[in-house]
C-alpha positions in Angstrom: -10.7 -5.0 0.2 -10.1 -2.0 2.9 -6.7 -0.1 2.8 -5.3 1.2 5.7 -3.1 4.5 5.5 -2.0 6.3 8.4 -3.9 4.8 11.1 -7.1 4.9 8.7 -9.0 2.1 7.1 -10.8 3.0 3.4 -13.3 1.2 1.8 -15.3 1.6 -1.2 -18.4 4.2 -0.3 -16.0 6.2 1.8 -15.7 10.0 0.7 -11.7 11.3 1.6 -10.3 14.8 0.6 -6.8 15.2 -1.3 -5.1 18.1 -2.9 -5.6 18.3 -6.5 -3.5 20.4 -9.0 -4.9 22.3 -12.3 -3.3 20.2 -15.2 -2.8 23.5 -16.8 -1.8 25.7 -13.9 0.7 23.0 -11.8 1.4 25.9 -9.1 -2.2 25.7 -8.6 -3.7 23.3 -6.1 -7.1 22.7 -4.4 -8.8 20.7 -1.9 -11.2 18.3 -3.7 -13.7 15.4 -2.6 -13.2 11.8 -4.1 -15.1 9.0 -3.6 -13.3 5.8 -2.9 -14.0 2.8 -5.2 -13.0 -0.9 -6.5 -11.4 -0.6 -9.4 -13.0 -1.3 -12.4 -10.6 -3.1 -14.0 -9.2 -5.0 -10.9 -11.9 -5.2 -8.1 -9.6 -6.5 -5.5 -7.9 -3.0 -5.9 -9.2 -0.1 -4.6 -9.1 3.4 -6.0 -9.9 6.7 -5.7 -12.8 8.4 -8.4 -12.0 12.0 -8.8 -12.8 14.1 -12.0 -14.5 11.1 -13.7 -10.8 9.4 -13.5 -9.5 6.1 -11.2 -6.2 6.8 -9.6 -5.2 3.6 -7.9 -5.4 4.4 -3.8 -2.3 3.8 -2.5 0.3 4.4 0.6 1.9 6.9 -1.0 -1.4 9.2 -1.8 -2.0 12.3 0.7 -5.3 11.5 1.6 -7.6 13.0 4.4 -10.7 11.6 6.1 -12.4 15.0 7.0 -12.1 18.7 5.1 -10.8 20.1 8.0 -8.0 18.0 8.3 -7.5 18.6 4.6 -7.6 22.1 5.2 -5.1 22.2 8.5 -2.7 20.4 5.8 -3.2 23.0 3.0 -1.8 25.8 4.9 1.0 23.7 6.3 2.2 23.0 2.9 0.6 26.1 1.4 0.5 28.4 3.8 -3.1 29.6 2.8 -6.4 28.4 2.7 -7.5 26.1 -0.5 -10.5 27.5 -1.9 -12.4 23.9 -2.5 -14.4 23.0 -5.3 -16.4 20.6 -4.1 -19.1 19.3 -6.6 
């Protein structure tokens, strides 16, 4: 199953960027790679696999194709640069 969100089809393989905030720090937030995956407890769905966690990939995730993109985002909302934690 492929899910299109803004103009942008995902399937499982693909690598997308979203903003990601500290659990323990919530005014805290960073640019991090995910991997996009079928769920594993519904394959028709897909998900996102971030921090050895599913979140369900939906229409109302923020989610960006390239780092850049990511980036130009970050200091909208922001206003500075992430400092990414890519792993």
């Amino acid at each position: 199953m492929d899910l299109h969100n803004d103009n942008n089809i995902y399937k499982p393989g693909d690598i997308v960027y979203v903003f990601y905030r500290n659990p323990h720090t919530q005014d805290v937030a960073h640019i991090q790679q995910a991997a996009v995956v079928n769920h594993p407890d519904n394959p028709q769905e897909l998900a996102m696999f971030l921090y050895e966690t599913y979140y369900p990939l939906s229409h109302e995730m923020a989610v960006y194709t390239t780092q850049e993109e990511a980036e130009q985002a970050y200091r909208y909302y922001f206003g500075t640069a992430s400092e990414e934690s890519f792993e």
